[in-house]
C-alpha positions as CSV (number, residue, x, y, z in Angstrom):
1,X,30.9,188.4,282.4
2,X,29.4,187.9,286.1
3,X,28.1,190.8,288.1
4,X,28.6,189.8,291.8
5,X,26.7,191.5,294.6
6,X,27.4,190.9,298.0
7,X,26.0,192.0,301.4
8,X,25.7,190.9,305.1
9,X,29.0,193.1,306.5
10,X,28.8,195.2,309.8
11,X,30.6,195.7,313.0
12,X,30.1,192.6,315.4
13,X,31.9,192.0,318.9
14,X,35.1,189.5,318.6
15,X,33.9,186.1,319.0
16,X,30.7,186.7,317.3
17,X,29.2,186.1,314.2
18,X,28.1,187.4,310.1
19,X,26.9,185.8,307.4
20,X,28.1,187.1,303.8
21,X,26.4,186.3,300.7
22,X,27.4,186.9,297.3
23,X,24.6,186.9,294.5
24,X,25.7,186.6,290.9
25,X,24.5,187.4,287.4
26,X,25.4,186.7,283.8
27,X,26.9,184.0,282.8
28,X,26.5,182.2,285.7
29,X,26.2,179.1,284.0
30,X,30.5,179.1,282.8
31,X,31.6,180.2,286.5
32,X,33.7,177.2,287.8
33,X,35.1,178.7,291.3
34,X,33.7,181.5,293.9
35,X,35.8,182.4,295.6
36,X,35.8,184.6,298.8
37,X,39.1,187.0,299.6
38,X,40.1,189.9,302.1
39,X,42.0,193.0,302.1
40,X,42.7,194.5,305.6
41,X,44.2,198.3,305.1
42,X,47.8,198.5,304.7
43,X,47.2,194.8,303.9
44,X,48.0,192.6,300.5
45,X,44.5,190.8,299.6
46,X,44.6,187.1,300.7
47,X,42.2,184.5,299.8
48,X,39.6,183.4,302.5
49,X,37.6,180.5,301.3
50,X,36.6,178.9,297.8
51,X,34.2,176.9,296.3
52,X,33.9,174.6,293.1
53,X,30.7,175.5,291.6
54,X,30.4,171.9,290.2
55,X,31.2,169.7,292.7
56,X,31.2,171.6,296.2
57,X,34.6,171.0,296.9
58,X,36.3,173.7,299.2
59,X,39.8,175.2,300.2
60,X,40.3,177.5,302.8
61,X,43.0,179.4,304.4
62,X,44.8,178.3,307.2
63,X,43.6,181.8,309.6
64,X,39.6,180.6,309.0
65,X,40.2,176.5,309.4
66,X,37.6,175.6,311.3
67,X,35.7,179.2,312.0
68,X,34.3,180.0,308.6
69,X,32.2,177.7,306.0
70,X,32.0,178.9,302.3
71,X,28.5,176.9,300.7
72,X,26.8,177.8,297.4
73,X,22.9,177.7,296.2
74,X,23.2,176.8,292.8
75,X,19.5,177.4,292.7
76,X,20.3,181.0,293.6
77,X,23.2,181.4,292.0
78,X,24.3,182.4,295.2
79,X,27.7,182.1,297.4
80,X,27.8,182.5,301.2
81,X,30.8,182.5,303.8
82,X,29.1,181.6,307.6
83,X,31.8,183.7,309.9
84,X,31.9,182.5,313.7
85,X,34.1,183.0,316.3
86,X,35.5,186.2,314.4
87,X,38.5,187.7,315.7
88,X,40.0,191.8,315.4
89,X,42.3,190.4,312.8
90,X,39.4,189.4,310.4
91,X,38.5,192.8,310.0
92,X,38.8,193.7,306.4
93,X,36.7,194.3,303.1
94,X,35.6,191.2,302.0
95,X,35.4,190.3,298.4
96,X,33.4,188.1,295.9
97,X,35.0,186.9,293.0
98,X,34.2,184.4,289.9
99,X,36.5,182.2,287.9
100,X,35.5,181.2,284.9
101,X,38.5,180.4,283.3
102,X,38.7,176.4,281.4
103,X,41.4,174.6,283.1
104,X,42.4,171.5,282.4
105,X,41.9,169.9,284.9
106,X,39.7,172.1,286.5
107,X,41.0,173.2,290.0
108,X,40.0,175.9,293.0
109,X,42.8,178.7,291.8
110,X,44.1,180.8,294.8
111,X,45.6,183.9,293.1
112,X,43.1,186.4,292.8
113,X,44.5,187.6,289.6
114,X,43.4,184.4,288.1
115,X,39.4,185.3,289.2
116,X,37.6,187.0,286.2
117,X,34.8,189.0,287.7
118,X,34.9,191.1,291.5
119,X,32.0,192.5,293.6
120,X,32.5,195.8,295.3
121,X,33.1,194.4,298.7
122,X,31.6,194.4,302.2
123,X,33.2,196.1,305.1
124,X,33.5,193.5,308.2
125,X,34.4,194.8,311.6
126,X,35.4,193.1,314.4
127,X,35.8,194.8,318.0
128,X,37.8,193.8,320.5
């Protein structure tokens, strides 16, 4: 099992900027994917961004293209998402979570009922 951590939510002004981070525990050392998802109330959760622990490789959804970066610290065991140009519709509770499921071959999953471990979220407010 991974305990995930994260922090850096808050209210900031639309078109600003937050930095999340998400600092894990455990097994650290079988996670394959972090993975970075949303849930806005009334809202289904959505994935955000991911990250291959391995290799660095990335996917992210088609609302953040080009406005949010998802990087790791391996050192740190540590996950962030760098938010800019933020917009009233990314306001949500943003989640950490940790695949550590083999798959052969191993690939960044996007259903977050494949992700084995959850942090308790971080509130992110965007004003208009």
């Amino acid at each position: 099992q991974v305990q995930l951590v994260e922090s850096g939510g808050g209210l900031v002004q639309a078109g600003g900027s937050l930095r999340l981070s998400c600092a894990a525990s455990g097994r650290t050392s079988s996670v394959y994917v972090m993975g970075w998802f949303r849930q806005a109330p009334g809202k289904e959760r959505e994935i955000v961004a991911a990250i291959s622990w391995s290799d660095g490789s990335t996917y992210y959804a088609d609302s953040v293209k080009g406005r949010f970066t998802i990087s790791r610290d391996n050192a740190k065991n540590t996950v962030y998402l760098q938010m800019n140009s933020l917009k009233p519709e990314d306001t949500a509770v943003y989640y950490c979570a940790a695949d550590w499921t083999l798959r052969i071959p191993q690939r960044i999953v996007r259903q977050g009922e494949e992700y084995d471990d959850w942090g308790q979220g971080t509130q992110v407010t965007v004003s208009s």
